[in-house]
N, CA, C and O atoms as a GROMACS GRO file, in nm:
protein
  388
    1UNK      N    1   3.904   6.191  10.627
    1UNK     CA    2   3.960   6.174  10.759
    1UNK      C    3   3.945   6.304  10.836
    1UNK      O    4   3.966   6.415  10.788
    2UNK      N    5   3.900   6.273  10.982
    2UNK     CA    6   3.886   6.407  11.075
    2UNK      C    7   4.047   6.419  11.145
    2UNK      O    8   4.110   6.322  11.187
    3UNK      N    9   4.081   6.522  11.146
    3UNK     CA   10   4.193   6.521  11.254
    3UNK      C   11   4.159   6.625  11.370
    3UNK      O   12   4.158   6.742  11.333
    4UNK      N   13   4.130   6.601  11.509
    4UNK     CA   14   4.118   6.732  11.584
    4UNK      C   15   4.258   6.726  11.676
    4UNK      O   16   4.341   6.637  11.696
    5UNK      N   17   4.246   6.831  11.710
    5UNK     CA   18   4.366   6.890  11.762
    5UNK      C   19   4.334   6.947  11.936
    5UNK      O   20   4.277   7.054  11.956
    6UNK      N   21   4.373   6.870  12.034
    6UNK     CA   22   4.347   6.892  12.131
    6UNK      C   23   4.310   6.981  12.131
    6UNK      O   24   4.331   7.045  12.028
    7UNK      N   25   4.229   7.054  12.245
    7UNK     CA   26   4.163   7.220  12.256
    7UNK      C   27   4.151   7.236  12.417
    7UNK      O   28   4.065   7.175  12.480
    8UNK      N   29   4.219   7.299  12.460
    8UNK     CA   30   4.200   7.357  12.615
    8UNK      C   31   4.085   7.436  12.669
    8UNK      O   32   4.090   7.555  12.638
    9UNK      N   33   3.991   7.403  12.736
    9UNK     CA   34   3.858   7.423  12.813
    9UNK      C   35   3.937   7.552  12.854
    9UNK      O   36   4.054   7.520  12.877
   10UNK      N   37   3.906   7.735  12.879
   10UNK     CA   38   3.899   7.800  12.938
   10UNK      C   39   3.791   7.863  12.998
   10UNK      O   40   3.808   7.944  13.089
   11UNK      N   41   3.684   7.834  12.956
   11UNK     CA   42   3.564   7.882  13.044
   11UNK      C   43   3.472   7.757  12.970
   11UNK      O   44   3.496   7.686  12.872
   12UNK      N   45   3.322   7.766  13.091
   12UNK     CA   46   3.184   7.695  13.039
   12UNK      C   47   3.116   7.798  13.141
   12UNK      O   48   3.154   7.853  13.244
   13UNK      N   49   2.990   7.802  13.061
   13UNK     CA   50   2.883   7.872  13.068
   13UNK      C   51   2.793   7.825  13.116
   13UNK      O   52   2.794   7.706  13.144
   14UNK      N   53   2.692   7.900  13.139
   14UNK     CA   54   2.579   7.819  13.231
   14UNK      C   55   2.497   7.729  13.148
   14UNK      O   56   2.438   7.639  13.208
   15UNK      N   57   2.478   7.743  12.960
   15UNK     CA   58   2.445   7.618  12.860
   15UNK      C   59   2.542   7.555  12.839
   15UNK      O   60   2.572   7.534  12.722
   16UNK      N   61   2.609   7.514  12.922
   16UNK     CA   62   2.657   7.401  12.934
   16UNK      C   63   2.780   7.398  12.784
   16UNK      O   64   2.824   7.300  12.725
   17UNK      N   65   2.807   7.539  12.760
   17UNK     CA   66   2.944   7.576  12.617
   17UNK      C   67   3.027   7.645  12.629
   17UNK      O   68   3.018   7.767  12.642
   18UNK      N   69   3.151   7.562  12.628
   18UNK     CA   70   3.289   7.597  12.679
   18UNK      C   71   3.366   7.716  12.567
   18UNK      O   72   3.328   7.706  12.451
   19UNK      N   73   3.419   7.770  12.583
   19UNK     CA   74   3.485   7.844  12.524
   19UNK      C   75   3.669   7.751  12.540
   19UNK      O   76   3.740   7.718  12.635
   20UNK      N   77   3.678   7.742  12.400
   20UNK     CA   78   3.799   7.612  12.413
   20UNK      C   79   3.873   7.738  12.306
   20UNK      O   80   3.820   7.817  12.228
   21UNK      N   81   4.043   7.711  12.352
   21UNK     CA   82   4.163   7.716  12.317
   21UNK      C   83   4.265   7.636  12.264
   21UNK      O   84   4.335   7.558  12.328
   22UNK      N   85   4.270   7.667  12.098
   22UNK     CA   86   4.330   7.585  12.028
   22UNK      C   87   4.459   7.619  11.913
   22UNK      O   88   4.449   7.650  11.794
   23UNK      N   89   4.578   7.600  11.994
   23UNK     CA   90   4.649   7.674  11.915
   23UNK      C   91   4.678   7.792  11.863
   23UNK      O   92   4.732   7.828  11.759
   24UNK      N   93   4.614   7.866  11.992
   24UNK     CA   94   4.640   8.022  12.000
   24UNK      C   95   4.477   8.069  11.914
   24UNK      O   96   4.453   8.184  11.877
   25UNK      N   97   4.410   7.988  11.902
   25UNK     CA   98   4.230   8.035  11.839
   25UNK      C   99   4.160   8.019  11.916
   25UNK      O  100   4.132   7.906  11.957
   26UNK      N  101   4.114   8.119  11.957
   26UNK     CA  102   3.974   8.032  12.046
   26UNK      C  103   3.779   8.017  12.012
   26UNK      O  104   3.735   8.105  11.939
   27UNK      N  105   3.714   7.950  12.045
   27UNK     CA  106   3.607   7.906  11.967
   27UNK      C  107   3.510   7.832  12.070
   27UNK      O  108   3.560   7.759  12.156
   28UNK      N  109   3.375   7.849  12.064
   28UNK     CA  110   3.270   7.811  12.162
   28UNK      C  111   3.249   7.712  12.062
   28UNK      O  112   3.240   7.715  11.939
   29UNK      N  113   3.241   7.548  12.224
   29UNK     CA  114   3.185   7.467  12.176
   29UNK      C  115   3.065   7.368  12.255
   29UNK      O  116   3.079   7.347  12.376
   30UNK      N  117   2.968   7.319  12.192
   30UNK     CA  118   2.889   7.275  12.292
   30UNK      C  119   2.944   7.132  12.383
   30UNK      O  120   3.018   7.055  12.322
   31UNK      N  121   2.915   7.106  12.495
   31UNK     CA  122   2.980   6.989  12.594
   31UNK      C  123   2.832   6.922  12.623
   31UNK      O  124   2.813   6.877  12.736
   32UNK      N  125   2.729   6.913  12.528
   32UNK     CA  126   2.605   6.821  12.562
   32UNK      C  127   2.643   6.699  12.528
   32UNK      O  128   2.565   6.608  12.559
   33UNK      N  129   2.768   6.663  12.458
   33UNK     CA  130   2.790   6.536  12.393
   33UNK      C  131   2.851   6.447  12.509
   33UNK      O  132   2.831   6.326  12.492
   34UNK      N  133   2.916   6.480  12.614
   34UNK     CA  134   3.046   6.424  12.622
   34UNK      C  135   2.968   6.429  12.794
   34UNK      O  136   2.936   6.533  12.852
   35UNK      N  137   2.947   6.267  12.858
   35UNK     CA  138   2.889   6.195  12.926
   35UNK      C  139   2.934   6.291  13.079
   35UNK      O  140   2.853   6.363  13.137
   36UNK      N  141   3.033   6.276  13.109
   36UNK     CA  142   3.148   6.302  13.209
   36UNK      C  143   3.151   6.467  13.238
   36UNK      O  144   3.133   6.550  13.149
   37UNK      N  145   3.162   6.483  13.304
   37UNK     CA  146   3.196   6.618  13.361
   37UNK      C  147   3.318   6.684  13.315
   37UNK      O  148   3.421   6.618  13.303
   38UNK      N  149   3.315   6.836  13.282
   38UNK     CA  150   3.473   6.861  13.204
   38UNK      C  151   3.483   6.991  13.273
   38UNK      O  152   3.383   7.029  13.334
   39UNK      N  153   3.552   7.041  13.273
   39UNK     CA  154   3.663   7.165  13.414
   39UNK      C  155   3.725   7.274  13.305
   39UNK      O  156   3.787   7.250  13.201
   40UNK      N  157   3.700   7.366  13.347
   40UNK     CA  158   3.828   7.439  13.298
   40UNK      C  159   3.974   7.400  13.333
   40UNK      O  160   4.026   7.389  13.444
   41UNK      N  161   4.020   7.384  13.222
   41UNK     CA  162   4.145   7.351  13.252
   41UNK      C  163   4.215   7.252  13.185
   41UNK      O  164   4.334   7.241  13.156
   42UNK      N  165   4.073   7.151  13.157
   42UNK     CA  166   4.083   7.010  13.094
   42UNK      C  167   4.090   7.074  12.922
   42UNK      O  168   4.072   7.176  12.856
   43UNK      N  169   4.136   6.907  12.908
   43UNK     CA  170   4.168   6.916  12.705
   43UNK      C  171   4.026   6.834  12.702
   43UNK      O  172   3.987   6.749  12.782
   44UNK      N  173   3.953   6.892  12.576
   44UNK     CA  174   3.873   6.789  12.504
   44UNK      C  175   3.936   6.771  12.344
   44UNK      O  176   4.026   6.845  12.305
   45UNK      N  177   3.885   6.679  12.271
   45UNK     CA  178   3.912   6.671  12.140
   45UNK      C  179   3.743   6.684  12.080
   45UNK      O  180   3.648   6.612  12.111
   46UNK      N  181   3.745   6.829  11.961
   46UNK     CA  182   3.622   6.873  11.903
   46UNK      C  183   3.592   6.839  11.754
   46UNK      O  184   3.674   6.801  11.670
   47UNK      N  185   3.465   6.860  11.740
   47UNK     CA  186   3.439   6.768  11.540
   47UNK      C  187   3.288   6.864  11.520
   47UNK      O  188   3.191   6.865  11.597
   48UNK      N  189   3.301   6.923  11.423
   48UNK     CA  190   3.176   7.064  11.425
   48UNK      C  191   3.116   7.107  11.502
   48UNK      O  192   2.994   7.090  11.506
   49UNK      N  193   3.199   7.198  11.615
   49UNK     CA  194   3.136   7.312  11.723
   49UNK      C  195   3.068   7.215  11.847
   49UNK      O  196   3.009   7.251  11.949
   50UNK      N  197   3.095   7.096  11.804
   50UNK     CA  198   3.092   6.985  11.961
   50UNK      C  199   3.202   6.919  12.011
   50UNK      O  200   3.272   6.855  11.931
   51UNK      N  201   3.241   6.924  12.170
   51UNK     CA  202   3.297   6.862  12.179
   51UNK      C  203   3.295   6.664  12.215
   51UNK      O  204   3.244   6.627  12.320
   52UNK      N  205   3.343   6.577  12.136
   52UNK     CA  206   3.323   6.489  12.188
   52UNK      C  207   3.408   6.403  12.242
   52UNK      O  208   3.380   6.286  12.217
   53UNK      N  209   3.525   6.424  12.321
   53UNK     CA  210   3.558   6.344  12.410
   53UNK      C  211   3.676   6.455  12.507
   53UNK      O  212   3.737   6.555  12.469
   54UNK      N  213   3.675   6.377  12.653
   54UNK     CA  214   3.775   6.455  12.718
   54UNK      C  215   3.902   6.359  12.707
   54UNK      O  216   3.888   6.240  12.738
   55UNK      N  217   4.009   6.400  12.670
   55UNK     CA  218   4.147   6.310  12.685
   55UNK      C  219   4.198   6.365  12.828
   55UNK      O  220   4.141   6.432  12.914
   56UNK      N  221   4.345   6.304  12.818
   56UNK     CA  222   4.437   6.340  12.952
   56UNK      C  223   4.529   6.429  12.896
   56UNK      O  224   4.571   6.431  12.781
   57UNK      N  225   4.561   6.516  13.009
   57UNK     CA  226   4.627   6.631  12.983
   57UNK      C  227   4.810   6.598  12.927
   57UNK      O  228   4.887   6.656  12.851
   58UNK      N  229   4.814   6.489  13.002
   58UNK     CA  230   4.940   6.479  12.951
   58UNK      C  231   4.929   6.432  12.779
   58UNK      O  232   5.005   6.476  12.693
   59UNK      N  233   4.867   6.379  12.766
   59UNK     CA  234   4.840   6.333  12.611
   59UNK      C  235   4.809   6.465  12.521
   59UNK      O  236   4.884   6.487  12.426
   60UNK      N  237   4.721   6.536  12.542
   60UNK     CA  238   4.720   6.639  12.475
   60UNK      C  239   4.861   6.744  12.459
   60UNK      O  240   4.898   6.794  12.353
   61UNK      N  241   4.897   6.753  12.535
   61UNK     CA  242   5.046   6.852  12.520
   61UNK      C  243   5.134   6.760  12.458
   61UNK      O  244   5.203   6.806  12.367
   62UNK      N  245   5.145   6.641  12.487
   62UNK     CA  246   5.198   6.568  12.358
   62UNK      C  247   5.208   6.577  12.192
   62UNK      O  248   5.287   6.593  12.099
   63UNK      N  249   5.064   6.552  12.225
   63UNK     CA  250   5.007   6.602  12.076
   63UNK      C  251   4.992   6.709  12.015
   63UNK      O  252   4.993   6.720  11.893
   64UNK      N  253   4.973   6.818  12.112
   64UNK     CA  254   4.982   6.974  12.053
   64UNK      C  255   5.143   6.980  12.005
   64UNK      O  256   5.172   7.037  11.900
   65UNK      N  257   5.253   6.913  12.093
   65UNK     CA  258   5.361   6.952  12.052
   65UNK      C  259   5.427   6.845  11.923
   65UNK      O  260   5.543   6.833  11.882
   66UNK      N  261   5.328   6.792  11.893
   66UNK     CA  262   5.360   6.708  11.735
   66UNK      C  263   5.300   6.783  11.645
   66UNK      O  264   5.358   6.827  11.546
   67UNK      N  265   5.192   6.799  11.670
   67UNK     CA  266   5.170   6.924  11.526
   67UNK      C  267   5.202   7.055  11.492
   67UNK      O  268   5.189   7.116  11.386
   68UNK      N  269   5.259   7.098  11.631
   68UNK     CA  270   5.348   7.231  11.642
   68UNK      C  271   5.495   7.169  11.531
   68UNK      O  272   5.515   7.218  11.420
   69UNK      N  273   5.576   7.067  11.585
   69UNK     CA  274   5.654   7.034  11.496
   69UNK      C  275   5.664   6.973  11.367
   69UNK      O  276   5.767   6.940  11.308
   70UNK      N  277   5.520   6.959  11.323
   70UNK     CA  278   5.461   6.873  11.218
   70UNK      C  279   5.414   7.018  11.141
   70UNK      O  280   5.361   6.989  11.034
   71UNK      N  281   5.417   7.140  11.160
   71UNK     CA  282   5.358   7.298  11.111
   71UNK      C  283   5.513   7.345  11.081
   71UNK      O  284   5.558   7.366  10.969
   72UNK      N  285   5.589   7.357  11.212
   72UNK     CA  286   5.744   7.403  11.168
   72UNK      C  287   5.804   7.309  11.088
   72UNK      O  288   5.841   7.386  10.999
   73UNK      N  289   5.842   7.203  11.054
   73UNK     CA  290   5.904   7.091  10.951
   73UNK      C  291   5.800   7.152  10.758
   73UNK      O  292   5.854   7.147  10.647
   74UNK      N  293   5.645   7.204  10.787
   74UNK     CA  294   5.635   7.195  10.644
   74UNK      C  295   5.665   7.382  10.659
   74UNK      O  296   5.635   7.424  10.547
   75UNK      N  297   5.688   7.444  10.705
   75UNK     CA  298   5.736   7.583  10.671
   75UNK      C  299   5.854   7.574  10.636
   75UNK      O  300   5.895   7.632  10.535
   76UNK      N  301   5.934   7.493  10.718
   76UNK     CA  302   6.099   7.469  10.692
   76UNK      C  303   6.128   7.422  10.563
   76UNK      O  304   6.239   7.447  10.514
   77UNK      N  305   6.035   7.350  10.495
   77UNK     CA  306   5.992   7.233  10.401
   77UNK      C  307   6.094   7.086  10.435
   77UNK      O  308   6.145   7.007  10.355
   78UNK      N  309   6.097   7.089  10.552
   78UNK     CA  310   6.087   6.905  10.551
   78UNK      C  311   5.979   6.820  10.497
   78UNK      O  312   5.990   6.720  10.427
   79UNK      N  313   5.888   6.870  10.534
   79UNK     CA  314   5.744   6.820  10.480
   79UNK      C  315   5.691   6.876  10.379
   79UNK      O  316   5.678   6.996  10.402
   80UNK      N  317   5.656   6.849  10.284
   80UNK     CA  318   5.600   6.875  10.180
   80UNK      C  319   5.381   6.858  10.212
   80UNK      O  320   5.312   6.774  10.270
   81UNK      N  321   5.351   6.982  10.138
   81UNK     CA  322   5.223   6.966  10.221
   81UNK      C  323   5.140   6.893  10.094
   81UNK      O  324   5.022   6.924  10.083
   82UNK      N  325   5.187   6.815  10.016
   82UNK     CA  326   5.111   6.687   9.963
   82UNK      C  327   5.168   6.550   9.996
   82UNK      O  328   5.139   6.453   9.926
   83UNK      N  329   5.247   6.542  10.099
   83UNK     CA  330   5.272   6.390  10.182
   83UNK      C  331   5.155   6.360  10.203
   83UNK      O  332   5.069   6.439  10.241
   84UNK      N  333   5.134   6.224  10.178
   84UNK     CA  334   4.980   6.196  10.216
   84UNK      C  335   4.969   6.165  10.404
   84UNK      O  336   4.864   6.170  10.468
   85UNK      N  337   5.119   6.132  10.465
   85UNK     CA  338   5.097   6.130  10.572
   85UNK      C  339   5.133   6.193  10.671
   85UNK      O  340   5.127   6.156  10.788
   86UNK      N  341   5.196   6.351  10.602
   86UNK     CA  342   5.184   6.460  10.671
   86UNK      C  343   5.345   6.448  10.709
   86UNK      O  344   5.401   6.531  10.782
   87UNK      N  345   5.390   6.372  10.669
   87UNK     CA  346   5.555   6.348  10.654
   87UNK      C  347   5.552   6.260  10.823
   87UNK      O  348   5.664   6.219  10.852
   88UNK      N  349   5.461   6.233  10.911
   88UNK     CA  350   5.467   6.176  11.036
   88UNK      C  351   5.578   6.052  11.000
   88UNK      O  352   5.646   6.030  11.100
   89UNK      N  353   5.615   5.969  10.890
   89UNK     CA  354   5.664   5.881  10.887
   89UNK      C  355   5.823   5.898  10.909
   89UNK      O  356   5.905   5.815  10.949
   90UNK      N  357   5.843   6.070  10.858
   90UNK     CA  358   5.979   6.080  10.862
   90UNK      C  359   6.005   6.122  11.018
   90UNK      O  360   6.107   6.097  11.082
   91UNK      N  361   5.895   6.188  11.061
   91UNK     CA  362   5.905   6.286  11.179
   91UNK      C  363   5.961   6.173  11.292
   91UNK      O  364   6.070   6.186  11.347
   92UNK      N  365   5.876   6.069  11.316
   92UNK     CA  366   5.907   5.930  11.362
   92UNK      C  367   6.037   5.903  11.372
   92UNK      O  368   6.095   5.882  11.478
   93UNK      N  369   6.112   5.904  11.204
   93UNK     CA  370   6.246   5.793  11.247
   93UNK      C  371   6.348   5.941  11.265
   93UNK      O  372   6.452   5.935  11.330
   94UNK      N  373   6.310   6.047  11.210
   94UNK     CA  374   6.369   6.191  11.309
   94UNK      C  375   6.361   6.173  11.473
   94UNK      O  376   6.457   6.196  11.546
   95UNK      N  377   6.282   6.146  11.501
   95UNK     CA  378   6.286   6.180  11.698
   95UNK      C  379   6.332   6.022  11.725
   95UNK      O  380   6.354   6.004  11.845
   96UNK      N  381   6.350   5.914  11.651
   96UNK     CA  382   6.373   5.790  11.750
   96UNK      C  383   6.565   5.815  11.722
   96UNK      O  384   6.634   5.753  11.802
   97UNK      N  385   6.621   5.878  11.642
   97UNK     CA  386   6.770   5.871  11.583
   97UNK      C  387   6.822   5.969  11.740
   97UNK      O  388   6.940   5.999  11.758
   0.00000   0.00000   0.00000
């Protein structure tokens, strides 16, 4: 299974390769894949040094802020880091209580 992790566009270059921000890392990736036009500013989601798709911004900060709390829960050890599902099942009936 791939998991990517939203990544924030801060620059693109004139070959057409963004320099993306991910969780405080940052990393050049190529944007030949991805049909649509992409901005600094915008989230893509990346899979070996390409990016292939642009999401919506509100969705991505969503999601950055689930695996931010899905990173603090297994330091805390709520999560145990051999849950096979990353403890999301508990994290779930945690935020609906």
């Amino acid at each position: 299974m791939c998991l990517s992790i939203p990544s924030k566009v801060v620059a693109i270059d004139e070959d057409n390769v963004a320099t993306v921000e991910t969780l405080g890392v940052s990393r050049r990736v190529s944007l030949d894949l991805i049909a649509e036009p992409v901005a600094v500013g915008e989230y893509v989601l990346i899979h070996v040094g390409y990016a292939m798709e642009k999401i919506d911004t509100k969705f991505a900060l969503e999601s950055i802020e689930i695996y931010r709390q899905i990173a603090k829960d297994m330091q805390n050890g709520r999560i145990g880091a051999d849950e096979g599902d990353a403890g999301l099942d508990k994290l779930y009936q945690n935020n609906k209580e």
